[in-house]
C-alpha positions as CSV (number, residue, x, y, z in Angstrom):
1,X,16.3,9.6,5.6
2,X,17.0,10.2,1.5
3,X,19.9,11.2,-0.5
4,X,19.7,14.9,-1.3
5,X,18.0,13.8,-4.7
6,X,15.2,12.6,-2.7
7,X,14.7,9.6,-4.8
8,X,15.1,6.6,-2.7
9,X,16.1,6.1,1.4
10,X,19.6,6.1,1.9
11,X,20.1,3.3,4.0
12,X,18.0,0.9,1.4
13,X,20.4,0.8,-1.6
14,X,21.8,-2.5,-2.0
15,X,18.9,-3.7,0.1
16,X,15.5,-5.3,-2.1
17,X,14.6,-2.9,-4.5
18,X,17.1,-0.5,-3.9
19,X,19.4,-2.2,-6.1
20,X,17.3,-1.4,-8.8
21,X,16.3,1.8,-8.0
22,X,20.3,2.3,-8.1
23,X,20.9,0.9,-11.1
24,X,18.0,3.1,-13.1
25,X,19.7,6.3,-11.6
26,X,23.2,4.9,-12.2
27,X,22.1,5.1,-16.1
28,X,22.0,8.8,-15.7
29,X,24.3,9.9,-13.3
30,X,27.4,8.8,-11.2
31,X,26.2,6.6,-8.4
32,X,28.4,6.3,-4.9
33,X,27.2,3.1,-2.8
34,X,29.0,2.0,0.1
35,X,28.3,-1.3,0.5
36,X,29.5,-4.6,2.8
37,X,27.9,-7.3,0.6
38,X,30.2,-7.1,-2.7
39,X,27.1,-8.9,-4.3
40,X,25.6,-5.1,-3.7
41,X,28.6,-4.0,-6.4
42,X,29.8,-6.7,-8.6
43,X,28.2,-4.9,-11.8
44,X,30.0,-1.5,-11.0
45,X,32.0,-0.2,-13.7
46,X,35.2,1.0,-11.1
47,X,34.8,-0.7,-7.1
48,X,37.8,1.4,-4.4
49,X,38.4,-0.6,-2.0
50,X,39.0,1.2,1.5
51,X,41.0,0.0,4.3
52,X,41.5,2.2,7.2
53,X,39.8,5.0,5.2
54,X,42.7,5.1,2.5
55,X,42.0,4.1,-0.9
56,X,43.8,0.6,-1.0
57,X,42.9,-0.7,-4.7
58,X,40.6,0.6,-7.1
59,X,38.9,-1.9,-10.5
60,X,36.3,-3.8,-11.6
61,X,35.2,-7.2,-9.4
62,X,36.8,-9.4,-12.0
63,X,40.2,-7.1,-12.1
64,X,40.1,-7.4,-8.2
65,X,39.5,-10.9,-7.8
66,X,42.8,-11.9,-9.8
67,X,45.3,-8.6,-8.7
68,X,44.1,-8.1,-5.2
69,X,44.6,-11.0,-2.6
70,X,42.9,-9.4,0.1
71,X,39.4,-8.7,-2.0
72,X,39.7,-12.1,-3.5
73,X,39.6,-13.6,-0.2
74,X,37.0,-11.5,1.1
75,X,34.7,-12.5,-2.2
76,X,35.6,-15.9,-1.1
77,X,33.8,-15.6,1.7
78,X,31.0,-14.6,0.3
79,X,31.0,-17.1,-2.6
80,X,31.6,-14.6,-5.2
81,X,34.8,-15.3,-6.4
82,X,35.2,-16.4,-10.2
């Protein structure tokens, strides 16, 4: 399965060298990943964060790590939090 650019498999970005592959087309264009692994989008200029399919907060990983309790524990868990 690809995107409907055809440029890399869908379910791959985030994954080995889809991060990279995301990152060159992110230079060009607006990039959407959904991701579970906040490693995936630490660098992203603007991260929404979704709860029950509603937009819950919205900023960068540093902006969400001190204003928003629930992402800062979740990068906790994952030992990204600053």
């Amino acid at each position: 399965m690809t995107d409907n650019l055809g440029k890399w498999p869908a379910d791959r970005v985030g994954v080995g060298g889809g991060r990279s592959t995301a990152d060159r087309a992110a230079r060009r264009c607006t990039v959407i990943l959904i991701a579970h692994r906040l490693s995936t989008v630490t660098d992203a200029d603007q991260i929404v964060v979704l709860e029950h399919g509603q937009a819950r907060a919205a900023g960068t990983h540093a902006g969400l790590i001190s204003g928003d309790q629930p992402y800062r524990e979740l990068a906790e868990t994952q030992f990204l939090a600053v």
